[in-house]
N, C-alpha and C positions, 0 to 999 in steps of 0.2 A: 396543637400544643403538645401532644404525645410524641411525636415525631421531634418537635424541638427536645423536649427533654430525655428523651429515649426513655419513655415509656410504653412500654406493651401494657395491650390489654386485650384481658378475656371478658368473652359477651358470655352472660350468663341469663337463660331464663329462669326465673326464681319462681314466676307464678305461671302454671300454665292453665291452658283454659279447662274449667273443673276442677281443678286443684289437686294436683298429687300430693297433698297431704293437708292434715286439718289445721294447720295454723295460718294465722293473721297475714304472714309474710309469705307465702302462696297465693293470695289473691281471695279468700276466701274470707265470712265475714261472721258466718255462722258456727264453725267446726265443720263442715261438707267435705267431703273428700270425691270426688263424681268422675275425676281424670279415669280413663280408658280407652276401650275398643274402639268405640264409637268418637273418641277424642283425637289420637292420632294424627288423620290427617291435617285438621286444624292447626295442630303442633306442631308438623315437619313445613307448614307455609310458614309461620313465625320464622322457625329457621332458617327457610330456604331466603327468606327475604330480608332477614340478618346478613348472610350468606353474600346475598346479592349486593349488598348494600355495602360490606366493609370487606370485602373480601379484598381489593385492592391498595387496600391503606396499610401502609409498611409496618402499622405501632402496631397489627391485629396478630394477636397469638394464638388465642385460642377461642373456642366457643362452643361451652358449658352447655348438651343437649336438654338439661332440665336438673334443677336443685333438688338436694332430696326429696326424691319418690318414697313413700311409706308404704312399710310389708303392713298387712296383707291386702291393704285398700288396693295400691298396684300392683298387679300379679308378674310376676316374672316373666312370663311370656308377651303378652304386651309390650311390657318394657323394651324385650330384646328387640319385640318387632317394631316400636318406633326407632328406637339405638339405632338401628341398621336404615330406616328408612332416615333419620335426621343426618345418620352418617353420609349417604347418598347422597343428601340434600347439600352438606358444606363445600362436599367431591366437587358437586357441579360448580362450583362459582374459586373452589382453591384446591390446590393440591400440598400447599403449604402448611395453613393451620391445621392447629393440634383439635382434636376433636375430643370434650372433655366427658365421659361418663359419670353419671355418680351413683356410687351404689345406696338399694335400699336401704332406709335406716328400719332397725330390727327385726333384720335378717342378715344372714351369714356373707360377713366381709368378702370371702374365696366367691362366691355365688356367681360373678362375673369376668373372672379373667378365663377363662378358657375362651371363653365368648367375643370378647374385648380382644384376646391374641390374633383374631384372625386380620382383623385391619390394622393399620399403615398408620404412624403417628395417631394415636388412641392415649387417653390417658384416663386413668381410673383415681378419682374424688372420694376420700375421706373426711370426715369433720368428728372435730375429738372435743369433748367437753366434760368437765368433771360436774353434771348437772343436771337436771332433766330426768333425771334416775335417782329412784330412792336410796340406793345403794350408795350412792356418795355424800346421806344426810352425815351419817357417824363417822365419815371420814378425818383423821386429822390429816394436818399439815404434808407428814412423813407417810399416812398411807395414800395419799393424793401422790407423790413425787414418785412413791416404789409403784402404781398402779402405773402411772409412765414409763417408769424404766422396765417395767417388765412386760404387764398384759400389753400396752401398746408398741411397746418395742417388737414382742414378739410377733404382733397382726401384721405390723408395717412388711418385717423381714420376710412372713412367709405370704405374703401378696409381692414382693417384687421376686421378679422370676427374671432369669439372662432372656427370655426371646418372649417375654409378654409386654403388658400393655407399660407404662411409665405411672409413676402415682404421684399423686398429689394429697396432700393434708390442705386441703383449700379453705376448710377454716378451723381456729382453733383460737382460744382467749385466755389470761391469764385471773379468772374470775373461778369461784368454788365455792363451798357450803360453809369452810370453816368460819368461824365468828373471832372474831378481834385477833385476826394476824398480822402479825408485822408486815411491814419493808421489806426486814430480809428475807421471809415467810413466801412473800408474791415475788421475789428476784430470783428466788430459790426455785419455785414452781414454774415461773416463768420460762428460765432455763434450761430445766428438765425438761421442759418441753419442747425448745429449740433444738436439743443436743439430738433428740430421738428423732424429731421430724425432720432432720435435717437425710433422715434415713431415704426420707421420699421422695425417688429420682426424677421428678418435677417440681421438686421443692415446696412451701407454702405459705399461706398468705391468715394473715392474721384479720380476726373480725371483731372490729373496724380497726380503719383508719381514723375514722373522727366521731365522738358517741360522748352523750350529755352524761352517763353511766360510767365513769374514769377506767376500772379498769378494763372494758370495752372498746376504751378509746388508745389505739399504740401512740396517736400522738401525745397525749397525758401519758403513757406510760415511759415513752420515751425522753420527754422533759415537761420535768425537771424531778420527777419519782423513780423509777427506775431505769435504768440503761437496759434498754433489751440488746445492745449488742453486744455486753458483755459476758458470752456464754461460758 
């Protein structure tokens, strides 16, 4: 079906075993975060047999080494040292796809591109949301819009480098703290959000496609409530 429609798709592992990080959507049931040293190899056979398994199918772009890992439960070194061993692992079965990194969340965006620069189609994973942080309770409408044009404009810009890794904004929603805004309020933020991400030289992917929660859902946002391609 991908191949007819000329769709690409990235395999993404979202929960790995242990969980790199305490939420529901890692695989974890309790808050546990356990992913490490001792985790690894476990993690680089998922990949390798990902790897193995679609490595030949023309729609396969990429494939996402693990979804956000959390500072400081995953220690950085760990990290790099599966990054390089999952990296290894996709080598063996493609020389094609893109091999997707993502960085910790709460820790330092730059953290991985030095790291990231040394391999061959690498691409480094951001995820932007104006939520999850108390800092965006007393946001309004207008400091939500300047926090994208600015704070995140400027992480985008100083993570792409001419001879490093490619970036991705691989998810990001048109959802926020403000209470009773408009239409043109979320059209508004929406597109601020596009203009800037559009900075990241592997482009990105909106989360979701289809979600019982509207503005969650691009297809509810796309009709018949807002036009997201109207940037």
């Amino acid at each position: 079906m991908c191949r007819r429609h000329n769709i690409h798709v990235i395999i993404d592992l979202h929960a790995a075993p242990g969980s790199q990080n305490p939420n529901e959507h890692s695989g974890g049931r309790d808050g546990s975060q356990t992913w490490g040293d001792s985790q690894i190899a476990q993690t680089v056979q998922v990949i390798d047999f990902f790897a193995a398994r679609y490595a030949k199918r023309s729609s396969l772009l990429a494939v996402e080494l693990m979804n956000e890992p959390v500072a400081p439960g995953v220690s950085l070194d760990n990290l790099k040292s599966y990054y390089q061993q999952g990296y290894n692992a996709v080598r063996r079965h493609s020389l094609t796809a893109y091999v997707i990194m993502s960085n910790r969340l709460s820790a330092s965006s730059l953290e991985l591109i030095d790291f990231a620069s040394q391999f061959d189609r690498v691409v480094l994973d951001m995820h932007y949301y104006a939520l999850f942080d108390s800092k965006f309770d007393s946001f309004t409408v207008q400091d939500n819009i300047d926090y994208i044009n600015n704070f995140i404009a400027s992480e985008i810009n100083a993570i792409n480098r001419p001879h490093g890794p490619l970036t991705f904004v691989g998810e990001w929603v048109a959802e926020w703290q403000v209470k009773d805004a408009t239409k043109e309020d979320f059209q508004r933020f929406a597109n601020a959000q596009m203009a800037v991400y559009r900075k990241a030289t592997f482009g990105w992917a909106y989360w979701t496609y289809k979600n019982v929660n509207n503005h969650w859902s691009m297809q509810w946002m796309m009709d018949p409530y807002i036009s997201l391609g109207n940037a």
